[in-house]
FISETOR-703967 format. One record per residue: x, z, y of N, C-alpha, C, CB in turn; residue in one letter; chain; residue number from 1. Coordinates in nm, 2 decimals, decimal comma. Atoms other than C-alpha are relative to their C-alpha. Glycine has a CB too. Layout:
% residues N
   n_px   n_pz   n_py  ca_px  ca_pz  ca_py   c_px   c_pz   c_py  cb_px  cb_pz  cb_py r c   k
      X      Z      Y      X      Z      Y      X      Z      Y      X      Z      Y A A NUM
...
***
This chain:
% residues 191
   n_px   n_pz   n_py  ca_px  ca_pz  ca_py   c_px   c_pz   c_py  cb_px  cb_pz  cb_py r c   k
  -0,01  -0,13   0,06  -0,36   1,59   3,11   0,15   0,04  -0,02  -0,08   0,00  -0,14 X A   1
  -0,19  -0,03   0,02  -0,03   1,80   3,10  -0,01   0,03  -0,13   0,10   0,13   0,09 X A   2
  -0,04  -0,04   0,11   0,16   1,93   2,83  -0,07   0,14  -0,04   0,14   0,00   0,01 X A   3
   0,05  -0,14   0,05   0,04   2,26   2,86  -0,14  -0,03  -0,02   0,03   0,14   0,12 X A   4
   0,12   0,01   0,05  -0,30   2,14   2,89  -0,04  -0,04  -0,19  -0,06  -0,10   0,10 X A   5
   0,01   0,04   0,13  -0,25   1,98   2,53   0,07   0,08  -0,06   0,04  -0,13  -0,02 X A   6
  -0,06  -0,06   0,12  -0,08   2,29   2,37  -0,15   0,11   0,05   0,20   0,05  -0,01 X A   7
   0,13  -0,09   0,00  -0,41   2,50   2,52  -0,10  -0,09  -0,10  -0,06   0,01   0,17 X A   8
   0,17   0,09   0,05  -0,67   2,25   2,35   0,04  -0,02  -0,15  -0,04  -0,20   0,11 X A   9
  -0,07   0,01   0,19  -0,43   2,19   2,00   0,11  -0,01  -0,01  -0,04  -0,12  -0,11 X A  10
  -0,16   0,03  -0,02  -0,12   2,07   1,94   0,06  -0,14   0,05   0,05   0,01  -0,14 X A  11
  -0,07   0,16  -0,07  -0,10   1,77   2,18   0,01  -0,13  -0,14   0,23   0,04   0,08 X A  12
  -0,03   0,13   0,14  -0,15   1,47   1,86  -0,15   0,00   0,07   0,06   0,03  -0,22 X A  13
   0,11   0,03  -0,04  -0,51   1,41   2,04  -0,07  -0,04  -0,12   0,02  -0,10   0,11 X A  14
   0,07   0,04   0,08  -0,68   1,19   1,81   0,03   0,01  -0,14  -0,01  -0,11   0,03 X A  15
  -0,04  -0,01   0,12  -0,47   1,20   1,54  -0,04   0,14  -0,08   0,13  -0,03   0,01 X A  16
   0,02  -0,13   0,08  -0,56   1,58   1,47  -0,11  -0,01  -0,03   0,02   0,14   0,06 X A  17
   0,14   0,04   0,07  -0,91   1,43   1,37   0,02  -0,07  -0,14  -0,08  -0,10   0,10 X A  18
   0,03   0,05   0,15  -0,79   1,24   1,06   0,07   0,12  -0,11   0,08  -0,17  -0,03 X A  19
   0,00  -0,14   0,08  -0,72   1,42   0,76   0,17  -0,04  -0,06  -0,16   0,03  -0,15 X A  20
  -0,15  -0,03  -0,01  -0,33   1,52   0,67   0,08   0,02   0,10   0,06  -0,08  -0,05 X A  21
  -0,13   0,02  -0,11  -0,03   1,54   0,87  -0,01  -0,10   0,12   0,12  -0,05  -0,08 X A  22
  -0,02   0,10  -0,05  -0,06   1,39   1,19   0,11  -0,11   0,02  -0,02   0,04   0,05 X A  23
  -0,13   0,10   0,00   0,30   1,25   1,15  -0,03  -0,14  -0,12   0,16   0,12  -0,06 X A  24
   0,03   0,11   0,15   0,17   1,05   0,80  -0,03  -0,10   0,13  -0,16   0,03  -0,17 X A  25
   0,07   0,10  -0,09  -0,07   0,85   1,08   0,11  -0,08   0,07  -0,10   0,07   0,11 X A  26
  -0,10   0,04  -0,03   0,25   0,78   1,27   0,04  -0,09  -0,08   0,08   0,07   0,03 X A  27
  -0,07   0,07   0,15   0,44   0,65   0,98  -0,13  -0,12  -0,03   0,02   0,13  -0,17 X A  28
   0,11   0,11   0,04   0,10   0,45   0,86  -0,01  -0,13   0,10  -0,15   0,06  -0,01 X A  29
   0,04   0,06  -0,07   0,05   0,31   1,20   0,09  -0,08   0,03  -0,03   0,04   0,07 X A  30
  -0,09   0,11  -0,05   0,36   0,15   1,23   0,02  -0,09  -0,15   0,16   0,06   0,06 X A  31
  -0,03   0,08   0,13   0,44   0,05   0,85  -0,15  -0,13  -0,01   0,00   0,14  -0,16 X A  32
   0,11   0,12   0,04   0,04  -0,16   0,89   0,04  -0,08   0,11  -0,18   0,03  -0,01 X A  33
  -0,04   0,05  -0,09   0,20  -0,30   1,22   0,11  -0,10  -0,06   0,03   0,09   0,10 X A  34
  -0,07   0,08   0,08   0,51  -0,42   1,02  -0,06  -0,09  -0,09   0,06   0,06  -0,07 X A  35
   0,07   0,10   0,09   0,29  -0,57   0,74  -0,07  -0,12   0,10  -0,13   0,09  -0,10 X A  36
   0,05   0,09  -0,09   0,08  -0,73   1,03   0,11  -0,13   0,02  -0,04   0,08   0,14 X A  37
  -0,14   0,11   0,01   0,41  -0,92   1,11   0,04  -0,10  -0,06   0,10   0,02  -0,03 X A  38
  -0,04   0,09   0,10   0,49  -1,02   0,80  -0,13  -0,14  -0,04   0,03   0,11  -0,14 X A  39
   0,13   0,13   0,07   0,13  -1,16   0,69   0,00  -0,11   0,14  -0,23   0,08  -0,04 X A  40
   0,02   0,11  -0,13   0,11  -1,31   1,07   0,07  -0,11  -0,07   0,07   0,05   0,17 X A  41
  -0,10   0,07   0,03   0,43  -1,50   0,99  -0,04  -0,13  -0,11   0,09   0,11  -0,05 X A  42
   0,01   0,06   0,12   0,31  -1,56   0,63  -0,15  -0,15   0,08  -0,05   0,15  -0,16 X A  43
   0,14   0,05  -0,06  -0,05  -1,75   0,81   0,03  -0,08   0,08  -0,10   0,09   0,07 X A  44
  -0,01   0,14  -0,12   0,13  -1,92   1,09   0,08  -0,12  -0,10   0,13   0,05   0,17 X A  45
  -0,11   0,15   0,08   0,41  -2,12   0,85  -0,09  -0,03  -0,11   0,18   0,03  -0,08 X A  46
   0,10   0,07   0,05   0,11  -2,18   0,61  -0,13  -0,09   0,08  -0,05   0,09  -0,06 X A  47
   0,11   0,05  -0,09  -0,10  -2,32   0,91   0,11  -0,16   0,02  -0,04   0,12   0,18 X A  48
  -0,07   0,12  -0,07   0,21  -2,57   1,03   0,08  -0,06  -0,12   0,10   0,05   0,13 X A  49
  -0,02   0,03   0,14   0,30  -2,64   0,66  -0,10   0,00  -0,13   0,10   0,08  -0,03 X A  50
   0,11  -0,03   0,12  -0,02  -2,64   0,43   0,02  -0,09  -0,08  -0,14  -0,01   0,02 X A  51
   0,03   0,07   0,14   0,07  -2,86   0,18   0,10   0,04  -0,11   0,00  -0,17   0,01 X A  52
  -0,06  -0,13   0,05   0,38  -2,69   0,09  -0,04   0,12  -0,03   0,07   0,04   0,06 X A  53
   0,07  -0,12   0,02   0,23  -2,38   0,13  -0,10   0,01  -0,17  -0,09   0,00   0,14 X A  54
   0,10   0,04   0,09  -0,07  -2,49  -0,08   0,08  -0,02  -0,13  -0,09  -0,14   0,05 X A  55
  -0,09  -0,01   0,13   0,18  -2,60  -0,38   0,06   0,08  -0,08   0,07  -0,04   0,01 X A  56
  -0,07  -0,15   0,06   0,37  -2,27  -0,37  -0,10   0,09  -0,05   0,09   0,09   0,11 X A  57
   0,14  -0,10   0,03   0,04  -2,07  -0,38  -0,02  -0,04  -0,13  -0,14  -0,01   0,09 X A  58
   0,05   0,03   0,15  -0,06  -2,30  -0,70   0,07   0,04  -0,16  -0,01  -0,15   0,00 X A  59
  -0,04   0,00   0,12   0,19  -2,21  -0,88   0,00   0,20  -0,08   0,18  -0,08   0,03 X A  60
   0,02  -0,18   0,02   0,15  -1,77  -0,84  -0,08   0,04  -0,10  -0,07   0,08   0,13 X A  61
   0,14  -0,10   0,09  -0,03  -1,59  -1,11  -0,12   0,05   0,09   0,05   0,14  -0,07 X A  62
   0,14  -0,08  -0,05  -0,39  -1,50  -0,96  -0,03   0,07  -0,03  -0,10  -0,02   0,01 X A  63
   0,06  -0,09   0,11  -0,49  -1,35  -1,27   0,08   0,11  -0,01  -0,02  -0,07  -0,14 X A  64
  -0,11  -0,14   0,04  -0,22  -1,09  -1,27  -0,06   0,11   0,09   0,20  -0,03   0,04 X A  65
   0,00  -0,06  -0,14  -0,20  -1,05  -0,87  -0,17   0,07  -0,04   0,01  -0,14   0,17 X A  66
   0,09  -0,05  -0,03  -0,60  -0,99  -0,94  -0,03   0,11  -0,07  -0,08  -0,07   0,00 X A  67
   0,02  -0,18   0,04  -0,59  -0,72  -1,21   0,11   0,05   0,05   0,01   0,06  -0,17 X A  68
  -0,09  -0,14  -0,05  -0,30  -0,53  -1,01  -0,12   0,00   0,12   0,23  -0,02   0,07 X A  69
   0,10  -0,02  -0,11  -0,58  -0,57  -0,75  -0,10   0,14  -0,05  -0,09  -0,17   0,02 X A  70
   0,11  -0,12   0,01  -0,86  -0,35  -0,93   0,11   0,09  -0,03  -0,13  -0,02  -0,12 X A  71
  -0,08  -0,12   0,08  -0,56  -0,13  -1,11   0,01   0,05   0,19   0,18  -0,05  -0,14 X A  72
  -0,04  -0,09  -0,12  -0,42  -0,03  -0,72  -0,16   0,04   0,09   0,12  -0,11   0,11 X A  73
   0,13  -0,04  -0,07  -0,80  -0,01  -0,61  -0,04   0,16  -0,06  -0,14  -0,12  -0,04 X A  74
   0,05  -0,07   0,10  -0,89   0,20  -0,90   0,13   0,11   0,00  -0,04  -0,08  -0,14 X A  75
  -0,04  -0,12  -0,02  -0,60   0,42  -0,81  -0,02   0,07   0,10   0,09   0,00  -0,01 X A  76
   0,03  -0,08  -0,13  -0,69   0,47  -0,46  -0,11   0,05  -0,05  -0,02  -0,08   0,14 X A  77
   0,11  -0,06   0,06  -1,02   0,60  -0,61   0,04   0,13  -0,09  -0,07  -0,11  -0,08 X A  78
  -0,05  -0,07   0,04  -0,86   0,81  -0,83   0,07   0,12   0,08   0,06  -0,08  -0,07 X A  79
  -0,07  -0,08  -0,05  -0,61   0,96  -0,53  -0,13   0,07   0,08   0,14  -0,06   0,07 X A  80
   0,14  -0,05  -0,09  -0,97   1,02  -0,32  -0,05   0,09  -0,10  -0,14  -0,13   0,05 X A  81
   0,03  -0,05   0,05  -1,10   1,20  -0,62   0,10   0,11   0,02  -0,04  -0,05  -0,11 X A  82
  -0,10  -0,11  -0,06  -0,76   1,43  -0,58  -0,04   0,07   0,08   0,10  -0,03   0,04 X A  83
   0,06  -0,04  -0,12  -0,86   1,45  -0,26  -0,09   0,12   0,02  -0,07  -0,11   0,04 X A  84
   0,10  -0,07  -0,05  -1,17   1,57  -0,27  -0,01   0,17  -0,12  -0,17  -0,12   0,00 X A  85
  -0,01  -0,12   0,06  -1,08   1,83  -0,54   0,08   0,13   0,03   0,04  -0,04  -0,10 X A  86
  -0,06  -0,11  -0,06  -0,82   1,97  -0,34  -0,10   0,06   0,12   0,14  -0,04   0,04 X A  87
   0,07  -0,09  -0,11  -1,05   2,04  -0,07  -0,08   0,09  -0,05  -0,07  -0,07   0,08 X A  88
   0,06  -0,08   0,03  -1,27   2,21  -0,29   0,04   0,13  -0,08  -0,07  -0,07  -0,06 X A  89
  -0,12  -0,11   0,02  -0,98   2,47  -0,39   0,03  -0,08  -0,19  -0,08   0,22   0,01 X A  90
  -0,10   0,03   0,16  -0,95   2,28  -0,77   0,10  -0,03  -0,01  -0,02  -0,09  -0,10 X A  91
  -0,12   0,04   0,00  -0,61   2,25  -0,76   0,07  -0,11  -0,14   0,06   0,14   0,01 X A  92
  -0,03   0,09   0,12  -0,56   2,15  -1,13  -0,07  -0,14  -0,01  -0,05   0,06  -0,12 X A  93
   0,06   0,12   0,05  -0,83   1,89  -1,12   0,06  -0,12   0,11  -0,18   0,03   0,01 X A  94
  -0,07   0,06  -0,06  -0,67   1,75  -0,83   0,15  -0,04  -0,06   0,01   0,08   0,10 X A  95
  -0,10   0,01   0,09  -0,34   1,73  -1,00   0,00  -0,07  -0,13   0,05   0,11  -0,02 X A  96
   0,00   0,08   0,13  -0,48   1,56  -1,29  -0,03  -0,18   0,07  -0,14   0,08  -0,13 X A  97
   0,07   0,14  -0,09  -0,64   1,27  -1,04   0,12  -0,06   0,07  -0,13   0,04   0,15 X A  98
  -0,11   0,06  -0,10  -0,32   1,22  -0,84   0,11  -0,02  -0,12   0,06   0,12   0,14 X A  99
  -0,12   0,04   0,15  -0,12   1,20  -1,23  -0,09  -0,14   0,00   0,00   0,13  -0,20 X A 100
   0,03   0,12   0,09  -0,36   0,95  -1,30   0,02  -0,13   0,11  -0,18   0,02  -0,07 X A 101
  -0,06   0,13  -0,08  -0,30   0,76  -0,94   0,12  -0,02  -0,03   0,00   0,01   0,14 X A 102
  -0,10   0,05   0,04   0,05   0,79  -1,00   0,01  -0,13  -0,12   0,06   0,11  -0,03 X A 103
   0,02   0,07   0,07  -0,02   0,64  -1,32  -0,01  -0,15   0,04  -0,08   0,06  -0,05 X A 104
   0,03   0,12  -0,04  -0,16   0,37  -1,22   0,07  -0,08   0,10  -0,11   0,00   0,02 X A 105
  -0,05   0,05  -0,11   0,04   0,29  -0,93   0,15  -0,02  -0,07  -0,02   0,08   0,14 X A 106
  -0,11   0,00   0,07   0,32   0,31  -1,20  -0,03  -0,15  -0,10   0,01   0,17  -0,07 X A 107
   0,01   0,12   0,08   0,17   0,01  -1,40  -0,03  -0,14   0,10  -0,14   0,02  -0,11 X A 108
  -0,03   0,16  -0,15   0,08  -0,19  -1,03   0,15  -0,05  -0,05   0,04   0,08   0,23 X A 109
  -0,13   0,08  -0,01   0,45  -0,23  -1,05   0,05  -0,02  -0,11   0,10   0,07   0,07 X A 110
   0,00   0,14   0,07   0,49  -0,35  -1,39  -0,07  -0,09  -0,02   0,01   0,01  -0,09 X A 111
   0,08   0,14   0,06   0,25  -0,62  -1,39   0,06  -0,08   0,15  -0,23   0,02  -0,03 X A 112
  -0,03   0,09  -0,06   0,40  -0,72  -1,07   0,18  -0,03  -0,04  -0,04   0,05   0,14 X A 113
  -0,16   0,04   0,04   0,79  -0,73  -1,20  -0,06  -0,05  -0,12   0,14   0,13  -0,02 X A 114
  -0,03   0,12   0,12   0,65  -0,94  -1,51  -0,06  -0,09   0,06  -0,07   0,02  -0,16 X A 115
   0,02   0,11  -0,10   0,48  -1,13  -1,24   0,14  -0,11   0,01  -0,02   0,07   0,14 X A 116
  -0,14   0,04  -0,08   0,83  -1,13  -1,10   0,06  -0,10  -0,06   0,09   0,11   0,02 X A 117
  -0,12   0,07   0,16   0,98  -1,25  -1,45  -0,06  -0,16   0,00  -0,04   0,10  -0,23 X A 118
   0,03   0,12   0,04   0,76  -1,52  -1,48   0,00  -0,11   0,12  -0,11   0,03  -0,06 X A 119
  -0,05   0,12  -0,13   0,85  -1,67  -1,14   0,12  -0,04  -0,01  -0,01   0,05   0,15 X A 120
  -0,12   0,08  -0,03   1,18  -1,64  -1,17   0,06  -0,07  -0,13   0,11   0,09   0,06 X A 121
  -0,01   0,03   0,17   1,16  -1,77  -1,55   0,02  -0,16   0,03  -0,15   0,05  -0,11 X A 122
   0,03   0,16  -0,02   1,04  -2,09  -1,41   0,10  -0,09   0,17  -0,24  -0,02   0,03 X A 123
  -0,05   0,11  -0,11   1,31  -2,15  -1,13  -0,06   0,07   0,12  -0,06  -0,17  -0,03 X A 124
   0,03  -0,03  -0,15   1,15  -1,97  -0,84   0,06   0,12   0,06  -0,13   0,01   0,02 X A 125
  -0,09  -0,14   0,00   1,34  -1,71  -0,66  -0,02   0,03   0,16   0,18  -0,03  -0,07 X A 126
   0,02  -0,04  -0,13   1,37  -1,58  -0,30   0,00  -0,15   0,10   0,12   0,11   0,02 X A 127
  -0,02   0,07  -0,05   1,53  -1,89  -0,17  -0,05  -0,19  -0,02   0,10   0,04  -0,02 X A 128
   0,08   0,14   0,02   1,31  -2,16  -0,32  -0,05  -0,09   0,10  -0,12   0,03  -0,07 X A 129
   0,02   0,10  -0,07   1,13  -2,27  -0,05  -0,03   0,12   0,10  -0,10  -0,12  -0,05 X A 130
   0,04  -0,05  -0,10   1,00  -2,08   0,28  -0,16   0,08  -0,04   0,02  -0,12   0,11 X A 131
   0,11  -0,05   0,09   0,65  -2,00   0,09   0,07   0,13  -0,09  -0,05  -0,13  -0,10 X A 132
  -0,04  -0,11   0,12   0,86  -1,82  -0,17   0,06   0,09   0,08   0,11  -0,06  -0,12 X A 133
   0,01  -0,09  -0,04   1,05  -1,63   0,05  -0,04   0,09   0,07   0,04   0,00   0,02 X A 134
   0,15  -0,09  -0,04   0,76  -1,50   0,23  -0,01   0,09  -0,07  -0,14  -0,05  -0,01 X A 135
   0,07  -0,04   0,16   0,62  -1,43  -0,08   0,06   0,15   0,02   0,06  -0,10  -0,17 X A 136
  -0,06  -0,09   0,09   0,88  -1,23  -0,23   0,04   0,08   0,09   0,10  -0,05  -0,09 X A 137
  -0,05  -0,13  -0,06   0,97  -1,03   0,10  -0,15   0,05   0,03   0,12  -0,02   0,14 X A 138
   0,10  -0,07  -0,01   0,60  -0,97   0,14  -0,03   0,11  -0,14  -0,11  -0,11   0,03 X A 139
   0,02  -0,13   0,12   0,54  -0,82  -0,20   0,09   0,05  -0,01  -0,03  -0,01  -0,13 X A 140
  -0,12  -0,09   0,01   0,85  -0,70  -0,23   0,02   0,15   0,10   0,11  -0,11   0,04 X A 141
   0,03  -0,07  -0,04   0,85  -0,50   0,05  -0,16   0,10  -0,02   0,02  -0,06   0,07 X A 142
   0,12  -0,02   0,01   0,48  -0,40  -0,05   0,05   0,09  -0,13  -0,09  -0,13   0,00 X A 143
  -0,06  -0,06   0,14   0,63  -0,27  -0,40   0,08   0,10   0,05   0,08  -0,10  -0,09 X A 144
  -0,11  -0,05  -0,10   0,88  -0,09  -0,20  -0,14   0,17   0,04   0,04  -0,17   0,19 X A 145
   0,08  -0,10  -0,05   0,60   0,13  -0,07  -0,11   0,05  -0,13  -0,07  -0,07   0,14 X A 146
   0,09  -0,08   0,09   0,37   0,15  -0,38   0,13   0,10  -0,09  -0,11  -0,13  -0,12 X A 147
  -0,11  -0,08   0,08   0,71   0,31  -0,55  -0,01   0,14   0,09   0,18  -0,08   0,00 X A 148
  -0,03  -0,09  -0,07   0,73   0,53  -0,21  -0,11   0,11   0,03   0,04  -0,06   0,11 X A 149
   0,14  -0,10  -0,03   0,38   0,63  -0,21   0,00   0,09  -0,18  -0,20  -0,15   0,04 X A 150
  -0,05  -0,10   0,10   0,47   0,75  -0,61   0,04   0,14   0,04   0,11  -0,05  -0,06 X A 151
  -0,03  -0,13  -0,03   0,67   0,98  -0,52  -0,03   0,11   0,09   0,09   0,00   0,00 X A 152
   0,07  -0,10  -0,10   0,50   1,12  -0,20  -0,14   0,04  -0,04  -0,01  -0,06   0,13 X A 153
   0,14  -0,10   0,07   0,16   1,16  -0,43   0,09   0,11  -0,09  -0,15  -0,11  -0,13 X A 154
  -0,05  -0,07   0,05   0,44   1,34  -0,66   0,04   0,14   0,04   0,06  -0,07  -0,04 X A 155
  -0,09  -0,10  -0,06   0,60   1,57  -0,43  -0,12   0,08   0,05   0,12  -0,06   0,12 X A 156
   0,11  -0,06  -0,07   0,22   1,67  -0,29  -0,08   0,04  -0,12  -0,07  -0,09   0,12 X A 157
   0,05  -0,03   0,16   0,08   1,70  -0,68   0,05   0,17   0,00   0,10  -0,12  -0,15 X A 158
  -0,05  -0,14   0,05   0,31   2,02  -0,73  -0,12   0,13   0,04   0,16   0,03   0,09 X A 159
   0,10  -0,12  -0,05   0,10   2,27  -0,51  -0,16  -0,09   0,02   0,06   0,10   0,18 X A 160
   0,16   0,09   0,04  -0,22   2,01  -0,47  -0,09   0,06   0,10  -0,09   0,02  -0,17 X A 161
   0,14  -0,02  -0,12  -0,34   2,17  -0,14  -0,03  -0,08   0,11   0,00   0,11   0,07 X A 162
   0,14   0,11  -0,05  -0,57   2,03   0,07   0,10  -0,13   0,15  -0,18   0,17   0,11 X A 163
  -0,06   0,07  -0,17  -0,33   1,91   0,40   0,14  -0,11  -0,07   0,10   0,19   0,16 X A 164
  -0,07   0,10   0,05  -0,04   1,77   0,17  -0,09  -0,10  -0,10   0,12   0,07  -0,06 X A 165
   0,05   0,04   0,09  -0,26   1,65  -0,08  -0,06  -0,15   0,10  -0,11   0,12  -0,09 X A 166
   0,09   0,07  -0,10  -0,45   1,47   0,22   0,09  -0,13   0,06  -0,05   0,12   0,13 X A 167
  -0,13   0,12  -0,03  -0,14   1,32   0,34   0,03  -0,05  -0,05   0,10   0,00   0,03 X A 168
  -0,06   0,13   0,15  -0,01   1,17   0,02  -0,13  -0,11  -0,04   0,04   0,12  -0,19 X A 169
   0,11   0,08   0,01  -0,34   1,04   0,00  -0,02  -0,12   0,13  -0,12   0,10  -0,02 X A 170
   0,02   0,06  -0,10  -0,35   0,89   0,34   0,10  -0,11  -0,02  -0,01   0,09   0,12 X A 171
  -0,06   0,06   0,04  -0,06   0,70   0,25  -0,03  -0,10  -0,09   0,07   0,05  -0,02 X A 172
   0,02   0,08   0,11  -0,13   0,56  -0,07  -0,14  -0,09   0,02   0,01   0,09  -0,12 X A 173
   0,09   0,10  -0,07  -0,45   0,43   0,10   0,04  -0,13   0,07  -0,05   0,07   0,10 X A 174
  -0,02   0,08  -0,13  -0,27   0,27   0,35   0,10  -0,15  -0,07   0,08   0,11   0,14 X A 175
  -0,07   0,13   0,05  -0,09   0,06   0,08  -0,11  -0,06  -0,11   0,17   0,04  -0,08 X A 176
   0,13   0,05   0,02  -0,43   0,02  -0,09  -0,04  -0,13   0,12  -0,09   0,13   0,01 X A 177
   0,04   0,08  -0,12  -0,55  -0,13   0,22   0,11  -0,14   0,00   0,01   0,12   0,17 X A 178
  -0,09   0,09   0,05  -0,25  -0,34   0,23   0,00  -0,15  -0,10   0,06   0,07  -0,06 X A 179
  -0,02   0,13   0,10  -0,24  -0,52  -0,09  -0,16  -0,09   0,04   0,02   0,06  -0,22 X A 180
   0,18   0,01   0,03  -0,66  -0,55  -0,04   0,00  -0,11   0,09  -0,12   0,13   0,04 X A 181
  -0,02   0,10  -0,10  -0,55  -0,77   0,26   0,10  -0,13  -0,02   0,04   0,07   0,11 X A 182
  -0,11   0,06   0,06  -0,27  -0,92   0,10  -0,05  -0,10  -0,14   0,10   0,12  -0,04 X A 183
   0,10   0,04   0,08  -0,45  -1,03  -0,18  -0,04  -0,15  -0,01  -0,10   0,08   0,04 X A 184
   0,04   0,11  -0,05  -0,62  -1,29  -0,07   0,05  -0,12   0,07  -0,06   0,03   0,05 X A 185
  -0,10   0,09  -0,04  -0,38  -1,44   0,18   0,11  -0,03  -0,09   0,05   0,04   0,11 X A 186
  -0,09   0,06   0,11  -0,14  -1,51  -0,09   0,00  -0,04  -0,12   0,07   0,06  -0,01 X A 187
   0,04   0,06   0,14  -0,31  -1,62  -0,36  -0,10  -0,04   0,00  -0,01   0,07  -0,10 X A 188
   0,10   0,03   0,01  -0,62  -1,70  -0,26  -0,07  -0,17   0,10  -0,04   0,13   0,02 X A 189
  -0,03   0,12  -0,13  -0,65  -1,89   0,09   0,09  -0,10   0,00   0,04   0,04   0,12 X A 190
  -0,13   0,18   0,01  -0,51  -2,29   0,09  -0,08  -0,03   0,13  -0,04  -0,19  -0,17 X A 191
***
């Protein structure tokens, strides 16, 4: 297919003009879950050829924290889909109150993971601890990185709350939903 055939049929982004927002967000998403892929690969192979280290550093992580920032970032993606579906239905306000309350909550993810943080490095553990730890800490770290980034891009798409930015800010903050949901488990859960 040429070019011109793909500016006759839409705007040349093929598949991508089927999901909902910006096709550029999908770009951005597709590479940022390709990066994470990386990282967890990484994290799965040097826990495969080191498991008893591994296994040690894992025992020592908060579960119980990592697992309520688990339902709180679930229960905000739920929250940004309720946005979602309000903006499509022209409520603008009600949308805007759903995406305050994801913010919200994606604003307490990241304190329960920096008193996480405190209480790792309280006890001596820090980036350079052991090969486990720096995983770790560049996996969530980076991961935090993006629930801060996805803040302000549900913020900046809150203001007017229609349906194509609203969609995008949402498609994002999914995609770090999805994320931790996978994350999760391999780092606190699996020995």
């Amino acid at each position: 297919m040429s070019a011109a055939d793909c500016e006759q049929e839409g705007t040349g982004w093929g598949i991508l003009e089927d999901l909902p927002g910006d096709p550029m967000i999908w770009v951005l998403i597709f590479s940022e879950l390709a990066a994470f892929g990386l990282f967890l690969g990484a994290f799965v192979v040097a826990r495969a050829i080191h498991p008893a280290a591994f296994a040690a550093g894992q025992a020592v992580l908060d579960s119980k924290l990592a697992g309520l920032n688990t339902v709180v970032l679930v229960t905000s993606g739920w929250a940004a889909a309720r946005g979602t579906k309000s903006a499509q239905t022209g409520q603008n306000r009600t949308a805007r109150t759903w995406l305050l309350a994801a913010m919200a909550l994606g604003g307490l993810f990241i304190t329960i993971k920096l008193v996480e943080y405190a209480g790792e490095i309280g006890r001596g553990i820090g980036l350079e601890t052991s090969t486990v730890f720096t995983l770790y800490f560049l996996l969530t770290g980076f991961h935090l990185l993006h629930v801060g980034l996805g803040i302000v891009i549900l913020a900046v798409v809150c203001r007017r709350a229609e349906t194509v930015g609203v969609e995008t800010g949402t498609a994002f903050w999914h995609m770090v939903d999805l994320v931790w949901i996978v994350m999760f488990p391999i780092l606190y859960l699996v020995r």
